[in-house]
Z-matrix of the N, CA and C atoms (Angstrom, degrees):
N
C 1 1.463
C 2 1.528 1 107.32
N 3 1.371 2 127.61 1 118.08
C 4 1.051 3 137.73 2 173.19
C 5 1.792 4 111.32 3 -77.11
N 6 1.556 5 93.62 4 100.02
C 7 1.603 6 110.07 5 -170.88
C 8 1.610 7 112.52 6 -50.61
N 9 1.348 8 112.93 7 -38.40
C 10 1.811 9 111.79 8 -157.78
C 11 1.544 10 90.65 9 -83.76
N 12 1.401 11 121.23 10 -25.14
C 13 1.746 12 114.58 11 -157.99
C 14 1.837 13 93.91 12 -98.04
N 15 1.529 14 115.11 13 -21.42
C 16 1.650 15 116.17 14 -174.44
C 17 1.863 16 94.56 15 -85.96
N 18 0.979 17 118.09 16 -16.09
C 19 1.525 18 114.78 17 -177.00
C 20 1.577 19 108.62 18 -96.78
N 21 1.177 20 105.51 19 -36.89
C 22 1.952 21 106.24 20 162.55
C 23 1.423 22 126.18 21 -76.43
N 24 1.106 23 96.84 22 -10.77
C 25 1.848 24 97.56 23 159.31
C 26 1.231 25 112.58 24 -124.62
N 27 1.567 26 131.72 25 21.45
C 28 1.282 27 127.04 26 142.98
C 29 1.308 28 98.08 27 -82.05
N 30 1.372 29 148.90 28 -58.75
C 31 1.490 30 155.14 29 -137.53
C 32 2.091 31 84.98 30 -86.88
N 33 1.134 32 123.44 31 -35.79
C 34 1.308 33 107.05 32 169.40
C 35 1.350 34 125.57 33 -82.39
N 36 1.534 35 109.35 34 -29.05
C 37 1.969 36 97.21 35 170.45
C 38 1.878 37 107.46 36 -64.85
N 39 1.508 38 108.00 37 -24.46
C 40 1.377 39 97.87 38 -179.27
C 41 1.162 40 119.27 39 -77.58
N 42 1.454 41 115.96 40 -22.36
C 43 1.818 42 109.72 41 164.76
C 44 1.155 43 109.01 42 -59.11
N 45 1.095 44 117.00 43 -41.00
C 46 1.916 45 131.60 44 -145.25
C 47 2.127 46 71.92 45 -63.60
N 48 1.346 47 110.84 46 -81.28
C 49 0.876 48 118.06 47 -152.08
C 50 1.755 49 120.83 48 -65.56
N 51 1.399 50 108.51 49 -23.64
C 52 1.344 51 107.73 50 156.80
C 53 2.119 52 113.90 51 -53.44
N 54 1.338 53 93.34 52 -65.73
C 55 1.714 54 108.13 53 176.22
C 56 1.809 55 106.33 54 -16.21
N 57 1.832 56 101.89 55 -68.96
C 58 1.018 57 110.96 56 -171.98
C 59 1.753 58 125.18 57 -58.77
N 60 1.185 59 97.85 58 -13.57
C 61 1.534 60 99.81 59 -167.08
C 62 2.113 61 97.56 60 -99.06
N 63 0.872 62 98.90 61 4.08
C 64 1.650 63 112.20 62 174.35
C 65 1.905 64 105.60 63 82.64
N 66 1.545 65 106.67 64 53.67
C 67 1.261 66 118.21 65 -164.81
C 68 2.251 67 82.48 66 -104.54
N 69 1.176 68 107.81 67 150.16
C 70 1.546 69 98.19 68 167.70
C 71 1.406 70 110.62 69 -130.51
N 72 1.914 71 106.15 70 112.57
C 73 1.281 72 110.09 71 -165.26
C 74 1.658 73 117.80 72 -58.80
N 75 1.234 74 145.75 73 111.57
C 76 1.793 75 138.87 74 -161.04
C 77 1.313 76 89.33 75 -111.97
N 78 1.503 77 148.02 76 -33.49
C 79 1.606 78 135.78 77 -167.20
C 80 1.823 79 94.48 78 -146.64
N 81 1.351 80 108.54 79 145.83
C 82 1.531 81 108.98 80 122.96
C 83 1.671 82 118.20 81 -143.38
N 84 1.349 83 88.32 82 169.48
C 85 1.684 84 104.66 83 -167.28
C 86 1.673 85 98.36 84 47.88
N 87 1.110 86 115.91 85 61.19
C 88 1.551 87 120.68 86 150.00
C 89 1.751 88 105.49 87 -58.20
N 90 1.568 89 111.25 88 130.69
C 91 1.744 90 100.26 89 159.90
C 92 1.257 91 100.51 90 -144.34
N 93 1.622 92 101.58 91 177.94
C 94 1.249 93 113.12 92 -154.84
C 95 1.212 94 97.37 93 -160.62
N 96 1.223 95 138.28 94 151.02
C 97 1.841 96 149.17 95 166.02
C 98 1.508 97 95.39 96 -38.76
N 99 1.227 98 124.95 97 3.36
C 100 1.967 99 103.96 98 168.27
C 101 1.165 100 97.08 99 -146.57
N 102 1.328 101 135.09 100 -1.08
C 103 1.555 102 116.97 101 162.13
C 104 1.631 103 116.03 102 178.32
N 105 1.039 104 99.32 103 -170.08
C 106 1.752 105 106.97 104 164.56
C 107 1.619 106 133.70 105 -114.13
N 108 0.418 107 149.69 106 -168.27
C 109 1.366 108 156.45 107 161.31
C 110 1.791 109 127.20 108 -144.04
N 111 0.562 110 121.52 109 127.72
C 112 1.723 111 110.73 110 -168.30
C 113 1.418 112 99.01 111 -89.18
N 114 1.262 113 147.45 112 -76.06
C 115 1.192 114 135.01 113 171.14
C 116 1.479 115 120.33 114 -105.27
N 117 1.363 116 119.37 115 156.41
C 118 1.205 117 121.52 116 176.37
C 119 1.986 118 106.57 117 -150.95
N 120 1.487 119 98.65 118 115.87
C 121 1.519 120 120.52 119 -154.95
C 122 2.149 121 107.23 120 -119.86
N 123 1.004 122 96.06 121 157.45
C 124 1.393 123 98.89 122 163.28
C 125 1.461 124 98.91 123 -135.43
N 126 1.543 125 101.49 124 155.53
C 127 1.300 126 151.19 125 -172.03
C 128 1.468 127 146.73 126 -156.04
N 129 1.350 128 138.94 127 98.86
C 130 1.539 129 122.91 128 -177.08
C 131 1.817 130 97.94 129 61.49
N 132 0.905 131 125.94 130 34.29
C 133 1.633 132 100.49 131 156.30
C 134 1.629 133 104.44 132 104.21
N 135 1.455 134 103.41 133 -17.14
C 136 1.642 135 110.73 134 -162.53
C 137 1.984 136 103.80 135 -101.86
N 138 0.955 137 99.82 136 162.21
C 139 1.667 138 104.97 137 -175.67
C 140 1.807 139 80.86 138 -118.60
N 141 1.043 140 135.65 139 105.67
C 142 1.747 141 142.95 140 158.90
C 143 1.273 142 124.33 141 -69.94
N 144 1.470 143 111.47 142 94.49
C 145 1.638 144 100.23 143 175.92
C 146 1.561 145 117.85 144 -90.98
N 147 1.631 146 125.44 145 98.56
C 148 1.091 147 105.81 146 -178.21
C 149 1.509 148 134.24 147 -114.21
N 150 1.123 149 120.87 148 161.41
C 151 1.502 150 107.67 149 -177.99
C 152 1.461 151 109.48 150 -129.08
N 153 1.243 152 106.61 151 148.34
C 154 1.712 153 123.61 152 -156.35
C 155 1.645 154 76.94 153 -118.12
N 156 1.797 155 107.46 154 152.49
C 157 0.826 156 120.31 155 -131.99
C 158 2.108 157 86.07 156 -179.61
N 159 1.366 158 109.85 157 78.35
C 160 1.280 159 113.27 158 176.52
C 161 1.500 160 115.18 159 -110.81
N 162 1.721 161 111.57 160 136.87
C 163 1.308 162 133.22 161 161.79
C 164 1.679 163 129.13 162 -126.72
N 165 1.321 164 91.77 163 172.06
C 166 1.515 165 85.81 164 166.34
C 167 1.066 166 136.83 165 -99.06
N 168 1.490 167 147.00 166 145.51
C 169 1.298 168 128.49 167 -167.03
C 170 1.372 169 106.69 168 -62.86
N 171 1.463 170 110.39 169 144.49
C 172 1.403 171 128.07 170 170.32
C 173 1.704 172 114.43 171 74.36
N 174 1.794 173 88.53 172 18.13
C 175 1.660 174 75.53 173 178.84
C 176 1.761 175 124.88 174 -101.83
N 177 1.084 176 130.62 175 -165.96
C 178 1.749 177 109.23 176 -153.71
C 179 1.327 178 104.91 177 -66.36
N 180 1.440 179 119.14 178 -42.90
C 181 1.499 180 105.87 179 -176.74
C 182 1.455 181 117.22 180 -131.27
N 183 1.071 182 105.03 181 133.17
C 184 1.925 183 100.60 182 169.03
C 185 0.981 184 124.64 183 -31.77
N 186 1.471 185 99.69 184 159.48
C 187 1.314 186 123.51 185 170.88
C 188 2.215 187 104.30 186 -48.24
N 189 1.341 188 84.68 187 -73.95
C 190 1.359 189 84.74 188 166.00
C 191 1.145 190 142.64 189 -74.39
N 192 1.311 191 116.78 190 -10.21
C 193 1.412 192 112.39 191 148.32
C 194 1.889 193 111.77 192 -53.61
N 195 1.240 194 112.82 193 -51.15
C 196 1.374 195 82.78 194 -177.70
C 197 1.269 196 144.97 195 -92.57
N 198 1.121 197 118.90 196 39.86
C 199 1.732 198 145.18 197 161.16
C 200 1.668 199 102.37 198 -97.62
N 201 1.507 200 101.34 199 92.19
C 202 1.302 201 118.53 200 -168.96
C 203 1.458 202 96.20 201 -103.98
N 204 1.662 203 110.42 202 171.07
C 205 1.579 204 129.13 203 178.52
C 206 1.626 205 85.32 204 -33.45
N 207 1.290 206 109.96 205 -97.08
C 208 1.454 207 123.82 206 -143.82
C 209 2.152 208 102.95 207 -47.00
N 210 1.389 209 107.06 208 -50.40
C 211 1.671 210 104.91 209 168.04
C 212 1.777 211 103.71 210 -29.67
N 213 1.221 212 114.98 211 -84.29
C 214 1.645 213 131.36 212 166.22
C 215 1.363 214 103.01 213 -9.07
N 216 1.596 215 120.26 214 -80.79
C 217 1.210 216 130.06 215 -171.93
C 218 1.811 217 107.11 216 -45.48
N 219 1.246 218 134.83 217 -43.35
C 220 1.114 219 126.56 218 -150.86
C 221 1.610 220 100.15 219 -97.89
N 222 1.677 221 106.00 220 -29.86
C 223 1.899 222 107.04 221 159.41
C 224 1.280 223 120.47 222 -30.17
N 225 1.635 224 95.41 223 -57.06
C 226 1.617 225 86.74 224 -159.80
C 227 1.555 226 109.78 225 -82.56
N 228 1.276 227 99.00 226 -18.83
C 229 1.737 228 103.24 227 -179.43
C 230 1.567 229 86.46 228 -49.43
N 231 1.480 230 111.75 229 -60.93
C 232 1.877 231 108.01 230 -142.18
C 233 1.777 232 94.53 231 -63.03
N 234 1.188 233 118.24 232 -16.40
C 235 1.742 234 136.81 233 -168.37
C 236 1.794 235 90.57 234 -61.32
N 237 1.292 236 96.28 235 -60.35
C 238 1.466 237 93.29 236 -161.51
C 239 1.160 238 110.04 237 -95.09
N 240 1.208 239 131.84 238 -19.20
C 241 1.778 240 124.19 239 147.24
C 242 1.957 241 111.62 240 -36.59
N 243 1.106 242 106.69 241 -64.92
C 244 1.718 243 123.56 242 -168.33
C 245 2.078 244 93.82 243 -56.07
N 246 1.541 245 110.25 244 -39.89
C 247 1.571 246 113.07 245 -168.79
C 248 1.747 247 99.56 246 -80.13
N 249 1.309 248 118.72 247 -31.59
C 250 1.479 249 114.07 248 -177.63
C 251 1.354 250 100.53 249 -72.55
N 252 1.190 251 139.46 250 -57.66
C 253 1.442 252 169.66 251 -147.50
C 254 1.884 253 93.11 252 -63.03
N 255 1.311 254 113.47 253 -47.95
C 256 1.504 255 123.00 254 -162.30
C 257 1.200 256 138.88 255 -93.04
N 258 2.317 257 86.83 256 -32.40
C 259 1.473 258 105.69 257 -177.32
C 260 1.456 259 104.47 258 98.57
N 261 1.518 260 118.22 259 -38.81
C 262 1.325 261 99.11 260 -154.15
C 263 1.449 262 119.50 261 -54.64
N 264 1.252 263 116.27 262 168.37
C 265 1.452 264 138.00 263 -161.94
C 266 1.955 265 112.75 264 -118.12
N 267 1.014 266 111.79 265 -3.32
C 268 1.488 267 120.66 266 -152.51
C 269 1.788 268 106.34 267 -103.78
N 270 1.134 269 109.07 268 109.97
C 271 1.431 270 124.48 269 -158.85
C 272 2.040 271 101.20 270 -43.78
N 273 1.259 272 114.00 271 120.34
C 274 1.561 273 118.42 272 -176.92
C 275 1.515 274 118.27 273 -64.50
N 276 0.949 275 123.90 274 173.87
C 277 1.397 276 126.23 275 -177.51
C 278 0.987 277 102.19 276 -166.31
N 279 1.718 278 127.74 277 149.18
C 280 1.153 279 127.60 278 169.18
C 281 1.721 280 118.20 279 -129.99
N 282 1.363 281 122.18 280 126.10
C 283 1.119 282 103.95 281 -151.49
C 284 2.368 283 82.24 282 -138.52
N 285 1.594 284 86.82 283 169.56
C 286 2.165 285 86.81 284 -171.26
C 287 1.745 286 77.98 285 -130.88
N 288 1.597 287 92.21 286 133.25
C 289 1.429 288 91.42 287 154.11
C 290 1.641 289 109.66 288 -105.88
N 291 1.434 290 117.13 289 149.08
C 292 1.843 291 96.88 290 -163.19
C 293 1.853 292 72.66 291 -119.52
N 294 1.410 293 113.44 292 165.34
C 295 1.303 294 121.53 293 -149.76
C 296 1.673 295 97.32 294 -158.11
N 297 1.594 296 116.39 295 86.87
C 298 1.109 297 102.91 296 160.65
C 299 1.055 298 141.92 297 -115.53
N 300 1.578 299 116.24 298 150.81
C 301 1.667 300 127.08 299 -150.57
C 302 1.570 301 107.81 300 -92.03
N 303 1.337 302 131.74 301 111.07
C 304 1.571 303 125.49 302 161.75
C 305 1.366 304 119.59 303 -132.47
N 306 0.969 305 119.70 304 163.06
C 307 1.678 306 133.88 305 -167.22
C 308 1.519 307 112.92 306 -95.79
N 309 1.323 308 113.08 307 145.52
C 310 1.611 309 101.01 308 -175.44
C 311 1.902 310 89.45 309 -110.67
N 312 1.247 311 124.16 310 172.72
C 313 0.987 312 146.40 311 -177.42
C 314 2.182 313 105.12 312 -23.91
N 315 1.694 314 78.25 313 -57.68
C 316 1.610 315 111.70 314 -173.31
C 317 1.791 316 105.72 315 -49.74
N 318 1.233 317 103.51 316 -37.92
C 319 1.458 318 110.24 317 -162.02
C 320 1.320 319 131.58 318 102.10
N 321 1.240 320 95.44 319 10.42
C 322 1.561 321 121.46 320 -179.98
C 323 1.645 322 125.38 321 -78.58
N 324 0.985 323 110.82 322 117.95
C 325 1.762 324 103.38 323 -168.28
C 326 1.819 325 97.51 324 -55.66
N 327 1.768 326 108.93 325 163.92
C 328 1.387 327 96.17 326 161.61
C 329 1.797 328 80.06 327 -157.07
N 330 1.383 329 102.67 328 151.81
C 331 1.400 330 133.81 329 -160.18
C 332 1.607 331 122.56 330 -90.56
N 333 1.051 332 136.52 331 39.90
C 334 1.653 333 126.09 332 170.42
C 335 1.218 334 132.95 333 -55.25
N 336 1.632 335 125.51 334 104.78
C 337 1.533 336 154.06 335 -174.57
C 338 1.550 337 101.06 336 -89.52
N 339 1.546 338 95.88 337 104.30
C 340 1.920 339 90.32 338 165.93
C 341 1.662 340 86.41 339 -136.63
N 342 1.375 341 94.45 340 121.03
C 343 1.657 342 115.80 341 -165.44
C 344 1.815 343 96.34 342 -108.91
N 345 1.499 344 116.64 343 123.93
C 346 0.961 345 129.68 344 -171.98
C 347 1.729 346 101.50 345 -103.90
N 348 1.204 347 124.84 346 138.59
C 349 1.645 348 125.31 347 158.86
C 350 0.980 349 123.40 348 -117.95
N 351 1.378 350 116.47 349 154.61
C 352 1.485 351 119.40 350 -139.52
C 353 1.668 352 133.95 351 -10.67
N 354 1.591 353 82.85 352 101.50
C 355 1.635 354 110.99 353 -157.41
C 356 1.579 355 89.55 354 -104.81
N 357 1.216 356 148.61 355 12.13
C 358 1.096 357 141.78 356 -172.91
C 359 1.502 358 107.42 357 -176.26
């Protein structure tokens, strides 16, 4: 599995699917001297910092398993770097889209989005 190209089309089904749900994409891969963020969206009043978070099925640990303490810790740092930086005013949120990767018969990747809100 080619990691950089399975993580750019997880981070794009999650736009796709933020977009559709009336999410409005404003950043991705925002960084900062403590981290990244993969997308960063508004919604309802909220500024959404989220991070996608792709595996393969059946592999040792989740998606969400791996957004650990210290991952967390460096979100919100990069959260409030990007919120000082902007001004904005719009209450934050932090939400994981977990993204899992499996193969169909063919050999064909296929894509599962189970998008968690405020997961942290």
């Amino acid at each position: 599995m080619n990691l950089g190209a399975t993580g750019k089309t997880a981070e794009d089904k999650t736009a796709a699917f933020l977009r559709k749900n009336g999410y409005k994409i404003i950043k991705r891969n925002y960084s900062c001297r403590f981290g990244e963020i993969d997308i960063i969206a508004e919604t309802g009043g909220f500024i959404v910092f989220v991070e996608v978070k792709a595996r393969r099925e059946n592999a040792l640990v989740s998606p969400i398993e791996a957004v650990d303490r210290a991952k967390i810790s460096r979100i919100i740092l990069t959260a409030e770097d990007y919120i000082s930086k902007t001004g904005c005013e719009l209450q934050p949120r932090f939400d994981i889209a977990q993204v899992t990767v499996s193969e169909d018969r063919t050999g064909r990747k296929k894509y599962s989005l189970n998008y968690m809100r405020n997961a942290f």
